[in-house]
C-alpha positions as CSV (number, residue, x, y, z in Angstrom):
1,X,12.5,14.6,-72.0
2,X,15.4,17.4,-72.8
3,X,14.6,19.1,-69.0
4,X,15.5,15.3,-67.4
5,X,18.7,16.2,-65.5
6,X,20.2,12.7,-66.7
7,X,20.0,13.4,-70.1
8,X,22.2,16.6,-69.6
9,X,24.7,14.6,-67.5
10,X,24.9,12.3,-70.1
11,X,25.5,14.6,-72.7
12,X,28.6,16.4,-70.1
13,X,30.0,13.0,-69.6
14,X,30.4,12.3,-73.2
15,X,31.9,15.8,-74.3
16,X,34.3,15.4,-71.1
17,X,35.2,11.8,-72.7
18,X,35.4,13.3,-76.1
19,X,37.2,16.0,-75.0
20,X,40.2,13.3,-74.0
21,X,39.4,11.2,-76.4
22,X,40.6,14.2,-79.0
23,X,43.4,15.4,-76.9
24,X,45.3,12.1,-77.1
25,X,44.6,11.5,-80.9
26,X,47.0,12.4,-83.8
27,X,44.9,14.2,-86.8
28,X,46.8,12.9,-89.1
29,X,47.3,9.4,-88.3
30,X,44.0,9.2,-88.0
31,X,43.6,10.6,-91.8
32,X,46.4,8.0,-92.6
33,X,44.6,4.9,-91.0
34,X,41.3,5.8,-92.7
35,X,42.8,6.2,-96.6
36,X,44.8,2.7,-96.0
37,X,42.2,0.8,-93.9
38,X,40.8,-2.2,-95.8
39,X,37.1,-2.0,-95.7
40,X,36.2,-5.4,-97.0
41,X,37.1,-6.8,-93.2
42,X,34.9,-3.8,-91.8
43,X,31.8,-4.8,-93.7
44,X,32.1,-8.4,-93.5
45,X,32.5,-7.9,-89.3
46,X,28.5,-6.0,-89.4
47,X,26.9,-9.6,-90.0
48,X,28.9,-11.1,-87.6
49,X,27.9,-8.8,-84.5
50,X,23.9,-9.4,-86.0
51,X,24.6,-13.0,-85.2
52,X,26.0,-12.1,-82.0
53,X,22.7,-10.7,-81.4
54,X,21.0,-13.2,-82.3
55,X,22.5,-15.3,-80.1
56,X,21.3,-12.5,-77.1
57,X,18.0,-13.3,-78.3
58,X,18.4,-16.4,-77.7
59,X,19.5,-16.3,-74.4
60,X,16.1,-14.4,-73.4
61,X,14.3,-17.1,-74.8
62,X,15.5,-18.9,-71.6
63,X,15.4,-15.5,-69.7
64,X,11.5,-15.4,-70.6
65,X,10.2,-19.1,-70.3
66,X,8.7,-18.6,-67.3
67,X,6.0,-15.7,-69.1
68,X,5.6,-18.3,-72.4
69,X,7.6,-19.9,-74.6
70,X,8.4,-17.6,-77.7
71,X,10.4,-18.1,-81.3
72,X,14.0,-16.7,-81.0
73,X,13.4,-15.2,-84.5
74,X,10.5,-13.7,-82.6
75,X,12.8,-12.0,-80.1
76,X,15.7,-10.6,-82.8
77,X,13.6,-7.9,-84.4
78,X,12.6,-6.5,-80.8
79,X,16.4,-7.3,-79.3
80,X,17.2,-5.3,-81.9
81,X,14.9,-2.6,-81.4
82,X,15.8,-2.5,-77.6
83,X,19.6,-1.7,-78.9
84,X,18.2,1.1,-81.6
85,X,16.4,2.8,-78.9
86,X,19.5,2.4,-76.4
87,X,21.3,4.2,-78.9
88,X,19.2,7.2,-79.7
89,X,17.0,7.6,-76.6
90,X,18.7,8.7,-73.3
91,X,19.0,6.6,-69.7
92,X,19.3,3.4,-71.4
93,X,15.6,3.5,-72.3
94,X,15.7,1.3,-74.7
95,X,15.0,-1.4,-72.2
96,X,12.1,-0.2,-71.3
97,X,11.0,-0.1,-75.1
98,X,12.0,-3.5,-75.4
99,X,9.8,-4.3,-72.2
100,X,6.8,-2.7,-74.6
101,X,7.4,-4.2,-77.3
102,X,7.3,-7.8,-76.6
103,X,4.2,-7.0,-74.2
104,X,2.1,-5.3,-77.1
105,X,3.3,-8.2,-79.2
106,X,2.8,-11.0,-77.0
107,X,0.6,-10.8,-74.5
108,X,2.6,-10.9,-71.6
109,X,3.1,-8.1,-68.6
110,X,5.4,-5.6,-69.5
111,X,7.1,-5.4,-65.9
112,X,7.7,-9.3,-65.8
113,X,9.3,-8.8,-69.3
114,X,11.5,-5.5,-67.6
115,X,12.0,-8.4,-64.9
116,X,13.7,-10.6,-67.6
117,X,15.8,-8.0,-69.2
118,X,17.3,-6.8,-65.6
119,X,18.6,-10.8,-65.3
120,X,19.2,-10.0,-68.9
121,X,21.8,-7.4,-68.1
122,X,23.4,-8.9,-65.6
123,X,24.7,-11.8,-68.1
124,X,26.3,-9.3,-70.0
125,X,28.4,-8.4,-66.6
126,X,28.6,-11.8,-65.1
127,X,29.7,-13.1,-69.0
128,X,32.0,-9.8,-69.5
129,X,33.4,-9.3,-66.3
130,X,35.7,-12.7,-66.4
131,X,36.6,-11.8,-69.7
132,X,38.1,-9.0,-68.3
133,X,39.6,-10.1,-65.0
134,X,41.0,-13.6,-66.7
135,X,43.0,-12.0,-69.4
136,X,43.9,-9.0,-67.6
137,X,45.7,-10.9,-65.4
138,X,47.7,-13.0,-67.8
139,X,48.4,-10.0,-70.6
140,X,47.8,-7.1,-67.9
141,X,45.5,-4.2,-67.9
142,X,45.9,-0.1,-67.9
143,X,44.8,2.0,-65.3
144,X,41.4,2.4,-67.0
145,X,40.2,-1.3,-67.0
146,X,41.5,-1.6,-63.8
147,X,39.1,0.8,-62.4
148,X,36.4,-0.9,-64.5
149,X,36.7,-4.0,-62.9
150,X,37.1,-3.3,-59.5
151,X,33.7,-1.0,-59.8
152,X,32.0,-3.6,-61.8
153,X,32.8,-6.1,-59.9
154,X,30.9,-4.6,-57.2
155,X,28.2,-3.6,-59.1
156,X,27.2,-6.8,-61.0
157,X,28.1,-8.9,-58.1
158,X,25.4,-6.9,-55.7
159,X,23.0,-6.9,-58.4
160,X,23.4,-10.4,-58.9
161,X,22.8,-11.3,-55.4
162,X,19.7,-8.9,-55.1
163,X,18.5,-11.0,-57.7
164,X,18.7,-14.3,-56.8
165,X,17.4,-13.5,-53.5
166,X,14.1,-12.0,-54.6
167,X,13.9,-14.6,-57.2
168,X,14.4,-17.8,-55.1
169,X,12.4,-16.7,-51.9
170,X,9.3,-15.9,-51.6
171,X,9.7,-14.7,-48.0
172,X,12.1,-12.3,-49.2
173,X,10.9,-10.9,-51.8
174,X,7.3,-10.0,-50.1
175,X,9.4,-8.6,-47.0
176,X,11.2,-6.7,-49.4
177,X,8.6,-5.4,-51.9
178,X,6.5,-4.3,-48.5
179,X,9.2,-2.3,-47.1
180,X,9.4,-0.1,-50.8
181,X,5.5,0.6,-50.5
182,X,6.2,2.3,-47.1
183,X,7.3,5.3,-49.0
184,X,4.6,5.3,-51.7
185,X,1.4,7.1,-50.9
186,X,-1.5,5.1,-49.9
187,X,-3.7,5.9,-52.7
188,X,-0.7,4.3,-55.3
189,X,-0.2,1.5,-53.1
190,X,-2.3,-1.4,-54.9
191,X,0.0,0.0,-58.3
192,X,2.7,-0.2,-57.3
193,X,2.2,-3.7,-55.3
194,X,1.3,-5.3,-58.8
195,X,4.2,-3.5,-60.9
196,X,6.6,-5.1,-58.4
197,X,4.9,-8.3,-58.0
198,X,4.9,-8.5,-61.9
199,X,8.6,-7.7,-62.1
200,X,9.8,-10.6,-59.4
201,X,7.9,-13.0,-61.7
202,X,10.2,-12.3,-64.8
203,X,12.9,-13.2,-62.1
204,X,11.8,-17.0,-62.3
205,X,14.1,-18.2,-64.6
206,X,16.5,-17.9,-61.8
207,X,14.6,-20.8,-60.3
208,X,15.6,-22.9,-63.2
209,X,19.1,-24.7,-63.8
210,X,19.0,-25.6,-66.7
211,X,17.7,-22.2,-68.2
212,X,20.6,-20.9,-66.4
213,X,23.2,-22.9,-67.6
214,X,21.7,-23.0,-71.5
215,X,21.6,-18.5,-70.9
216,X,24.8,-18.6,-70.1
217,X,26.7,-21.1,-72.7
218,X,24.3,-18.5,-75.3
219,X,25.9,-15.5,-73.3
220,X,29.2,-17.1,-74.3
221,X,28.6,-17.7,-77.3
222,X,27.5,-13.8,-77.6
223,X,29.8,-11.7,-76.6
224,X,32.8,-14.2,-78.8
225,X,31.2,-13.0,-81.3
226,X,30.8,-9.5,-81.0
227,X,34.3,-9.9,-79.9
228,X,35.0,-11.7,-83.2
229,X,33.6,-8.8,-84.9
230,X,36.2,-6.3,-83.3
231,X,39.2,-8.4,-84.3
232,X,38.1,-8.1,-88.1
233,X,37.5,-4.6,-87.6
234,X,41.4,-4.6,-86.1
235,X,42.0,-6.2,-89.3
236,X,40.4,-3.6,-91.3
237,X,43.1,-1.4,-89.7
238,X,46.3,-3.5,-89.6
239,X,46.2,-4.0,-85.9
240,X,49.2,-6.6,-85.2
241,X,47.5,-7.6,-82.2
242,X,46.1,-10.6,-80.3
243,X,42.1,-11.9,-80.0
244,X,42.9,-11.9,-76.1
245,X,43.1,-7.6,-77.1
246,X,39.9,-7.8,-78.7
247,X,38.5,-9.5,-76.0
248,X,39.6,-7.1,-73.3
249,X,38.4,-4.1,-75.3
250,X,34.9,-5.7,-75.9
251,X,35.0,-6.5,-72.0
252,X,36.0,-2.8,-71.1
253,X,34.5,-0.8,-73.4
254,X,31.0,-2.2,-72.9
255,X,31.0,-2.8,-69.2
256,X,32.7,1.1,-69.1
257,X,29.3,2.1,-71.2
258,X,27.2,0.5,-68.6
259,X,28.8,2.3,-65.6
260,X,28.8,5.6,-67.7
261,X,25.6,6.3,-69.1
262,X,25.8,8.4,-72.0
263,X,23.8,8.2,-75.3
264,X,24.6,5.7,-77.3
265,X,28.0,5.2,-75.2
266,X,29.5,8.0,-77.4
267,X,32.6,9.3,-75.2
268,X,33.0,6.6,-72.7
269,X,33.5,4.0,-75.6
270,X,35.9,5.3,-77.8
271,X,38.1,6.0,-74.5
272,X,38.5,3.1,-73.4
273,X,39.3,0.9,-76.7
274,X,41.6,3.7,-77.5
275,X,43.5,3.8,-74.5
276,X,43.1,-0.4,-74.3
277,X,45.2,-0.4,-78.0
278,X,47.2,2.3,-77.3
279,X,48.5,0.1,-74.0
280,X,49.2,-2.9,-75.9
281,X,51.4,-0.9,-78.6
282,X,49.4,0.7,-81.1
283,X,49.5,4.4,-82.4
284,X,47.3,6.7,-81.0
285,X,46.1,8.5,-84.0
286,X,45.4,4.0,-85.6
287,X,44.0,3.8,-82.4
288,X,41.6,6.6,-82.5
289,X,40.7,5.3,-85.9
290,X,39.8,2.1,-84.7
291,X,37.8,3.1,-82.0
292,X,36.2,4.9,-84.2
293,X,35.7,3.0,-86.8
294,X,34.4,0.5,-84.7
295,X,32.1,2.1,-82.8
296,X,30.0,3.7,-85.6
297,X,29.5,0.0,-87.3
298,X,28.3,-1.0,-84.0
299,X,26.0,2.2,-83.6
300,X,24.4,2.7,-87.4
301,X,23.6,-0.6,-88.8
302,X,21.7,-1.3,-85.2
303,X,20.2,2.6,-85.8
304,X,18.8,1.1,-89.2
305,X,17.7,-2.0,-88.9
306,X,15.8,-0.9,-85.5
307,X,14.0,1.7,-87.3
308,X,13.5,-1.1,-90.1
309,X,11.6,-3.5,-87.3
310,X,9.8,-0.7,-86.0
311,X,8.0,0.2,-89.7
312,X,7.7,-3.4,-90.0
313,X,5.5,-3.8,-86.3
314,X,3.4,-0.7,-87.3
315,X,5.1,1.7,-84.6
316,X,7.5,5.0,-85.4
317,X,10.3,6.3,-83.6
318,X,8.0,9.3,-82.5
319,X,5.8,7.4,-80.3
320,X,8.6,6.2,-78.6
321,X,10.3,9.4,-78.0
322,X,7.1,10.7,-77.1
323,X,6.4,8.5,-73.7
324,X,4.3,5.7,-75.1
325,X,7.4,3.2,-73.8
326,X,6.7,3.9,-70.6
327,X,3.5,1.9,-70.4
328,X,5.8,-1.2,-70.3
329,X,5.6,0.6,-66.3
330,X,2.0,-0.7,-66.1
331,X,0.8,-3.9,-64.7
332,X,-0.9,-6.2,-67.2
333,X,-3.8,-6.4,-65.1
334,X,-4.4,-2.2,-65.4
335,X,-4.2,-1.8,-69.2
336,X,-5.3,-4.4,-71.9
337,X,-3.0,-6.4,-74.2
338,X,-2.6,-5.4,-78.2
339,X,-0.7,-8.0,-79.0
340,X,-0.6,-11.2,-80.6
341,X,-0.9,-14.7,-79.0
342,X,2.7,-15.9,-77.7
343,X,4.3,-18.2,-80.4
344,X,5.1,-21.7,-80.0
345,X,8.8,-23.1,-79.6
């Protein structure tokens, strides 16, 4: 794992991020805004951004009905798991964990659960990006967030359509999936045909309407919450500013992490929110505190309670870090299921 070349670009982009991230920040305000924050607000904001998540599991519920109908308590403890892992394991692979998870659990393939949790991440972008682009263009945006939107724009929007194509024709997405297995050897061939065949079928929830429109309201929901959490946090710190700020900031900093891959989104995240505060007035060293501050309340309790959910499913962190994630690659049909039977509504 340390010899992957994107785990060592990872770690440069967040030192380089860092790097600026310390340049522009004050010492000693920062010292200040620690000794006077109040930390009541901070603690109270950590079971606000849990039901924010919960409301994420929820909305793959809808994702997943096409593999089963399954419990959104069911879903939290591996949602959450899928964020642990995110945050400790490099290149985002704690989507593939999550993929694992619920097929050892549940008796479903692992690469039409991977298929749900790619249209899972494109409602964060297609929920965030408006976010960003409404209220930056009433309140305005830095140079940053302007950068952020054009590029994610482009990104989420592409992915989107890739999506929906695959998912709503059949034509399509047979033409396409036959064109990829010109470059794999023969001998892989049947593989790979079933890992991709697997994956367009977590894309069926794009076929249903109402799934969409019930994922999206719950993608709403979601990320007002999380962005709730931020604004207590601001709190916690004396911020005199708006919840349209917190909003942008949640918008900017998280769609910034998912253009910037580094571990845990340590660098690219604390950037942005500080230089999103410090735009609409606030100190840079109470800035650089916040950002901070913030960011380790969203990292550590997720670290914990992951690791919790984990102990409680009978799996460690070491056989994660050690590869056994990546069977959520395999087709159902070429490995056996472990798992329970799926759960009713």
């Amino acid at each position: 794992m340390l010899r992957s070349p994107r785990i060592w670009l990872g770690v440069a982009l967040s030192a380089l991020f860092i790097v600026i991230f310390l340049w522009r920040t004050d010492f000693g305000e920062i010292g200040d805004a620690f000794a006077h924050a109040n930390y009541w607000w901070a603690l109270a904001s950590i079971p606000v951004y849990f039901v924010a998540a919960y409301f994420r599991a929820w909305r793959w519920k809808y994702l997943l009905r096409p593999l089963g109908e399954m419990r959104v308590s069911t879903l939290f403890p591996i949602v959450i798991i899928g964020f642990m892992a995110n945050n400790l394991i490099p290149a985002r692979a704690g989507e593939f964990v999550r993929a694992y998870v619920v097929g050892e659990r549940h008796r479903v393939s692992k690469m039409a659960a991977l298929g749900t949790i790619a249209v899972d991440r494109v409602f964060d972008g297609i929920t965030l990006l408006p976010f960003l682009l409404i209220v930056g263009a009433v309140a305005g945006v830095n140079s940053e967030l302007r950068t952020i939107a054009i590029w994610m724009t482009v990104l989420f929007g592409a992915g989107l359509v890739l999506l929906v194509v695959l998912a709503l024709s059949e034509g399509l997405s047979h033409r396409f999936v036959a064109l990829v297995l010109r470059f794999v050897p023969r001998r892989l061939r049947p593989q790979v045909q079933a890992l991709a065949e697997s994956f367009l079928t977590g894309l069926h929830s794009f076929r249903s309407p109402t799934d969409m429109f019930l994922a999206s309201a719950t993608s709403v929901v979601s990320w007002l919450l999380e962005a709730t959490m931020y604004y207590m946090i601001g709190l916690a710190f004396g911020l005199d500013l708006g919840f349209h700020v917190y909003l942008l900031i949640c918008a900017g900093a998280n769609l910034a992490i998912a253009v910037i891959a580094t571990q845990g989104g340590v660098g690219p995240f604390e950037f942005v929110t500080q230089q999103t505060a410090i735009y609409f007035g606030v100190e840079s060293g109470l800035a650089s505190a916040y950002a901070v501050a913030l960011h380790a309340l969203l990292l550590i309790p997720v670290i914990a309670l992951g690791l919790y959910f984990l102990w409680a499913i009978n799996l460690s962190l070491g056989e994660v870090l050690r590869g056994r994630a990546a069977e959520a690659t395999e087709p159902a049909a070429l490995q056996p299921s472990l798992g329970e039977e799926r759960e009713g509504p």
